[in-house]
py3Dmol code that shows the C-alpha trace and the ligand (Angstrom):
import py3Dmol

protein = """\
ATOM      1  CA  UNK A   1     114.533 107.426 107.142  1.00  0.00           C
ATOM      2  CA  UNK A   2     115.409 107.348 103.601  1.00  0.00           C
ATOM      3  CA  UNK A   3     114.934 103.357 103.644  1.00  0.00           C
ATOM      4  CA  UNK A   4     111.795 103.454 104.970  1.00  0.00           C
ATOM      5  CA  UNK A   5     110.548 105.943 102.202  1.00  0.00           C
ATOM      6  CA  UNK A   6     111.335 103.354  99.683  1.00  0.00           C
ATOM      7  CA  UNK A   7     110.329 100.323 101.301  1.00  0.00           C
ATOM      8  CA  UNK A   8     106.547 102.428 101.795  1.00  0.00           C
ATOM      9  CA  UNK A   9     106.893 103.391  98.331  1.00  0.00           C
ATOM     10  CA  UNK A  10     107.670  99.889  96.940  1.00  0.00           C
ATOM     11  CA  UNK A  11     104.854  98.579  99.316  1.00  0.00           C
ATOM     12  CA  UNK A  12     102.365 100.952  97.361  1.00  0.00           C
ATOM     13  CA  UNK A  13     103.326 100.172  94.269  1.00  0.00           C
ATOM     14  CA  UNK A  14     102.945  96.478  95.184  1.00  0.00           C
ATOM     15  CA  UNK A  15      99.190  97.492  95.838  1.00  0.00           C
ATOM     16  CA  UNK A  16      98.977  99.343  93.283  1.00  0.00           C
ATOM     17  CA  UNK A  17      99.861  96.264  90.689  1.00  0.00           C
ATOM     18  CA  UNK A  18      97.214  94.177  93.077  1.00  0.00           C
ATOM     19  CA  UNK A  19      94.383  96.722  92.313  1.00  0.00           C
ATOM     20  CA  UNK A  20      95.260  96.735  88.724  1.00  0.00           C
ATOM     21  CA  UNK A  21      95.399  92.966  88.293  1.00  0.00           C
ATOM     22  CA  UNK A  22      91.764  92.929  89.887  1.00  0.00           C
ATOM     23  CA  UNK A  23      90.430  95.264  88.500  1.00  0.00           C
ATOM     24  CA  UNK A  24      91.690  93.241  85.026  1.00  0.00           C
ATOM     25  CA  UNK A  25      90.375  90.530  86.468  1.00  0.00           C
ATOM     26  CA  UNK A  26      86.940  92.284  86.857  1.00  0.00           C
ATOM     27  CA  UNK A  27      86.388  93.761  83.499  1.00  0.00           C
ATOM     28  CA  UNK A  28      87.791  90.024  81.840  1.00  0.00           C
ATOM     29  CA  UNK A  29      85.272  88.296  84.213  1.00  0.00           C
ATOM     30  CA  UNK A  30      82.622  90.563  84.436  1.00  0.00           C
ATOM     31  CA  UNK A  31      79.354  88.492  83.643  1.00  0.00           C
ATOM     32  CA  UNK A  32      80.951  85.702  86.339  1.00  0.00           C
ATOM     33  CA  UNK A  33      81.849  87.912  88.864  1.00  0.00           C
ATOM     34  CA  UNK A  34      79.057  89.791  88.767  1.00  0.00           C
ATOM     35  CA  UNK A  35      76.968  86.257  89.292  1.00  0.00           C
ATOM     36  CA  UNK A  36      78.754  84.723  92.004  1.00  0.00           C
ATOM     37  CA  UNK A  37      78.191  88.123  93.847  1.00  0.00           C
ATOM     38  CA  UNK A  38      74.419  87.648  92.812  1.00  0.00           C
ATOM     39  CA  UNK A  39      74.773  84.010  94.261  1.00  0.00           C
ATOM     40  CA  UNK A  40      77.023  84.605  97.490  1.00  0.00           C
ATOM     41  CA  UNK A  41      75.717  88.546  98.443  1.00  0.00           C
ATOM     42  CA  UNK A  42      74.299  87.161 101.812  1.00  0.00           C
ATOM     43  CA  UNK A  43      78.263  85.596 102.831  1.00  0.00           C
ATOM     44  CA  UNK A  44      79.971  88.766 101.075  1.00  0.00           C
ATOM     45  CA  UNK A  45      78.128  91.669 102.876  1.00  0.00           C
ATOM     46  CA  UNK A  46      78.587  89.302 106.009  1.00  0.00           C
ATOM     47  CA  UNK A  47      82.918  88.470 105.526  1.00  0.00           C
ATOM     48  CA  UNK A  48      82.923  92.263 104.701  1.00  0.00           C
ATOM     49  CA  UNK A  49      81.011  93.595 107.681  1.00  0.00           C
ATOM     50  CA  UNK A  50      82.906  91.451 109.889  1.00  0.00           C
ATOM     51  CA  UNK A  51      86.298  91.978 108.318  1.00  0.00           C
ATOM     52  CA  UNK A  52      85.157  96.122 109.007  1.00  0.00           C
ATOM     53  CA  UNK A  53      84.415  95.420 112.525  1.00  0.00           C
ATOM     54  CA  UNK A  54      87.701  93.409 113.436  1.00  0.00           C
ATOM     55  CA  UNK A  55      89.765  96.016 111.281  1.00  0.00           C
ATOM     56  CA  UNK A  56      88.100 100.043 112.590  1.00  0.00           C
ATOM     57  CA  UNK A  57      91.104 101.092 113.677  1.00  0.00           C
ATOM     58  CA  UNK A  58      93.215  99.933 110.632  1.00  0.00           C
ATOM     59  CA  UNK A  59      90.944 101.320 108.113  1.00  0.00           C
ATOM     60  CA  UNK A  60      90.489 104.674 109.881  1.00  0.00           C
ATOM     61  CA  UNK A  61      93.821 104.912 110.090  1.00  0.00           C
ATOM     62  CA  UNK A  62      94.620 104.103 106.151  1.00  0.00           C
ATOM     63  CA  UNK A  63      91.686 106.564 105.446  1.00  0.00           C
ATOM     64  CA  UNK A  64      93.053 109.290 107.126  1.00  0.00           C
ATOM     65  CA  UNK A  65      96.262 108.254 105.552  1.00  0.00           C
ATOM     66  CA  UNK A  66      94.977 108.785 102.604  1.00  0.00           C
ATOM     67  CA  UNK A  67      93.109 111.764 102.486  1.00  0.00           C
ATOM     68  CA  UNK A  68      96.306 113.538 103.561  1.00  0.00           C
ATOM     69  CA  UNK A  69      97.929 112.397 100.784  1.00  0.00           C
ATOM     70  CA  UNK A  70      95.336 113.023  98.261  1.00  0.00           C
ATOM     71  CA  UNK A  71      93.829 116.343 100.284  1.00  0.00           C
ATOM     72  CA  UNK A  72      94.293 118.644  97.074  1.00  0.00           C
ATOM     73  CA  UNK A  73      92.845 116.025  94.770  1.00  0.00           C
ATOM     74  CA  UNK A  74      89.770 115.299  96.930  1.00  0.00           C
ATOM     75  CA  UNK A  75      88.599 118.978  96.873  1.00  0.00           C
ATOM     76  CA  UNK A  76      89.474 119.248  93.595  1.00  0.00           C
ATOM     77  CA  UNK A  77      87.258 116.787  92.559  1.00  0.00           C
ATOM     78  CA  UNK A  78      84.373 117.597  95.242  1.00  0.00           C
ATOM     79  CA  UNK A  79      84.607 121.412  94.173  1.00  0.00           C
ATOM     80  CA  UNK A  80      84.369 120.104  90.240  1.00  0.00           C
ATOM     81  CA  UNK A  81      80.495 120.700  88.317  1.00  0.00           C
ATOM     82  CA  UNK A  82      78.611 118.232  88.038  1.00  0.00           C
ATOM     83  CA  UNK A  83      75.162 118.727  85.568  1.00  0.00           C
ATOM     84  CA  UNK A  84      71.896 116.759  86.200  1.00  0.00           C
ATOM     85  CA  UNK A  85      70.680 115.938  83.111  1.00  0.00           C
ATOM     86  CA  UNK A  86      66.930 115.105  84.203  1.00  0.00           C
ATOM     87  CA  UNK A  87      66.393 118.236  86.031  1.00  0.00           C
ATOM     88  CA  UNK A  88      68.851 120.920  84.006  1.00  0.00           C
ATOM     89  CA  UNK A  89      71.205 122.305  86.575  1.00  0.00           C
ATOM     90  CA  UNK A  90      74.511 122.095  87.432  1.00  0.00           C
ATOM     91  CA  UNK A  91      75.371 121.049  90.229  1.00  0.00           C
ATOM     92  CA  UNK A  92      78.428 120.292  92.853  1.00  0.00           C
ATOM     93  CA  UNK A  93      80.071 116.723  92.603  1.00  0.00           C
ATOM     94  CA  UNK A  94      79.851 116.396  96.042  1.00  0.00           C
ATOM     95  CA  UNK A  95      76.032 117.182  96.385  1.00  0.00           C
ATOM     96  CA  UNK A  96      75.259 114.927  93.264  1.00  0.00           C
ATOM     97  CA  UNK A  97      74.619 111.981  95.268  1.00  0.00           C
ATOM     98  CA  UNK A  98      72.127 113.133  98.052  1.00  0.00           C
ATOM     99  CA  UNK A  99      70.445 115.198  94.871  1.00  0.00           C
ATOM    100  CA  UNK A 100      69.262 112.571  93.174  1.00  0.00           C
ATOM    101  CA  UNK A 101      67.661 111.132  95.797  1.00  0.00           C
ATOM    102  CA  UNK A 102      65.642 114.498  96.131  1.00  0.00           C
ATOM    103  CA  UNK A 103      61.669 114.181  95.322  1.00  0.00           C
ATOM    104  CA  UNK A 104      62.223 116.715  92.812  1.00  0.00           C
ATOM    105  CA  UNK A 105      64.915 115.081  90.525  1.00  0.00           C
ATOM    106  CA  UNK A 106      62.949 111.416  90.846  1.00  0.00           C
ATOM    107  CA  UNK A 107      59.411 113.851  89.814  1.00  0.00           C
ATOM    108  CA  UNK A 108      61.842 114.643  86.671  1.00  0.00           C
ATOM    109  CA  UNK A 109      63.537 111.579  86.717  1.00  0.00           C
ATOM    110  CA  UNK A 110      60.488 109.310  85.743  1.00  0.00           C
ATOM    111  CA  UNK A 111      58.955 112.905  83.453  1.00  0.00           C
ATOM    112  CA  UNK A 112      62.067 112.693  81.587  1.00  0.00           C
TER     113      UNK A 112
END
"""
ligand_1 = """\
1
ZN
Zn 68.355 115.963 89.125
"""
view = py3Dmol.view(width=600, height=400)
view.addModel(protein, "pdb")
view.setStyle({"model": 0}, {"cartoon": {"style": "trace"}})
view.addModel(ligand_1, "xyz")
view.setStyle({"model": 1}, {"stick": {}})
view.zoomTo()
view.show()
């Protein structure tokens, strides 16, 4: 039991240093990644939606995974204030995104 605590724990961290190397990557490369995507969106969104398809289960699985672990973060962050500069109100971080694509922020939006 104990073993396989460690050997999931050095397995995340081993992701962990993957995502941070990227994301490295990323912010050194930016203009040139940000091109080829621009160049090669048509292959991406297709490897990606095909990669999704073959892999439901896996990533359902991982996500659900996930959002037990992180549960008290999540809400934390969903319950957090959020203000709308354009349309002065606060609102919830976890409305934000269908708000601004309301008529009435996009009316203040393009006023502002
Ligand atoms: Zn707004």
């Amino acid at each position: 039991m104990m073993k396989k605590e460690e050997e999931e724990e050095e397995e995340e961290e081993i992701i962990a240093e993957k995502r941070r190397k990227s994301r490295e990557y990323y912010l050194r490369e930016k203009e040139r990644v940000k091109k080829y995507y621009e160049d090669n969106k048509e292959k991406i969104i297709q490897r990606q939606t095909i990669y999704n398809q073959s892999n439901k289960e896996k990533i359902r699985e991982y996500q659900q995974e996930y959002y037990k672990k992180n549960k008290t973060k999540i809400i934390e962050r969903h319950s957090e204030k959020t203000y709308c500069k354009f349309c002065d109100k606060n609102l919830n971080f976890n409305n934000f995104k269908s708000h601004c694509t309301t008529l009435k922020h996009f009316k203040n939006f393009v006023l502002y």
